[in-house]
N, C-alpha and C positions, 0 to 999 in steps of 0.2 A: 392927324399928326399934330404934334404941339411943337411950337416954333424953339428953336434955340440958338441964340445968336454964337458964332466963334470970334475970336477976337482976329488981327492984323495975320496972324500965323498960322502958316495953314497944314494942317493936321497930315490931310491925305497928298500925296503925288502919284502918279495921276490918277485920275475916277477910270474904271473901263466899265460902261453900260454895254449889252448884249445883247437881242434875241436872235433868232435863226437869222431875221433878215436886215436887223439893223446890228452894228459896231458903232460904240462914241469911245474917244477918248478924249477925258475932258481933265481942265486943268484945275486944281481944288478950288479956285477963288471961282470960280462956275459951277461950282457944286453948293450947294445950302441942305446942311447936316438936320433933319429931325429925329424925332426921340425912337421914331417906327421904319423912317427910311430917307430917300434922300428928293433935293427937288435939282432940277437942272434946269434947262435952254437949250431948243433942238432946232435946227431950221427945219425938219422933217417932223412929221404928226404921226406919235406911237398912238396904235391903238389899243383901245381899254383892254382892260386883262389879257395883257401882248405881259406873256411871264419873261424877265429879264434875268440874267447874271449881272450883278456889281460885284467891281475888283476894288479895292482900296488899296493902295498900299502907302504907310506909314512910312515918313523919313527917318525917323530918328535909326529905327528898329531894321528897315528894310522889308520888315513880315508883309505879307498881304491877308487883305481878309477878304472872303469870298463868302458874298450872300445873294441866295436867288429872294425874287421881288415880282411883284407884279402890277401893271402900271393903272394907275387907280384916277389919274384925272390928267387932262391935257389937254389946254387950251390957249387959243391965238390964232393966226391966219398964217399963210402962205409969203405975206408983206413983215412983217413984223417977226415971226420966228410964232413955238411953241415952248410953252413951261408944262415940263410935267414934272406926275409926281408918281413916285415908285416908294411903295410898301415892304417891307421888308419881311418874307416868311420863310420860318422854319430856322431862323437865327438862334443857336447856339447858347444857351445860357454863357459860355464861355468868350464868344463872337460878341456875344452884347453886351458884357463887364468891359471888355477890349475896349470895344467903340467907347463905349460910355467915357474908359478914364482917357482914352487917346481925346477925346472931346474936350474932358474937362480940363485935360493941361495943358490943351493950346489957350483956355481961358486964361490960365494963372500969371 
């Protein structure tokens, strides 16, 4: 994934991460936006290719966007918490112009 940083404003309200057996809902400034998908902080340890739903939804618009992912690296302890990271597939030509300028206007 290639890093991109958002400025002070924050794009999405709230994140919802999925799989059968975990629910997150997390607040955007706990979310870090990349080019292919997203990274979080979990006190819980998702395992590799544990395939996810992310919900974003947009304030300005209210839209949500909805893309399945699957989770591609996770690590940390049980003291400290987990970071992972989740991959975005099957996203939308349409879903990924979205994100893209929803990204690039909270830069501006």
């Amino acid at each position: 994934m290639s890093a991109r940083k958002l400025g002070s404003t924050d794009v999405f309200q709230p994140v919802t991460v999925q799989s059968r057996a975990t629910r997150l809902s997390l607040p955007a400034s706990a979310v870090r936006f990349r080019r292919n998908g997203v990274e979080f902080h979990s006190q819980a340890p998702l395992a590799l290719w544990t395939e996810m739903t992310v919900e974003l939804q947009a304030p300005a618009d209210h839209r949500k966007l909805h893309s399945n992912g699957v989770v591609v690296a996770c690590h940390g302890s049980r003291h400290t918490g987990y970071d992972v990271s989740v991959l975005f597939t099957g996203l939308s030509r349409q879903a990924q112009a979205r994100l893209s300028s929803l990204a690039d206007s909270a830069l501006a």
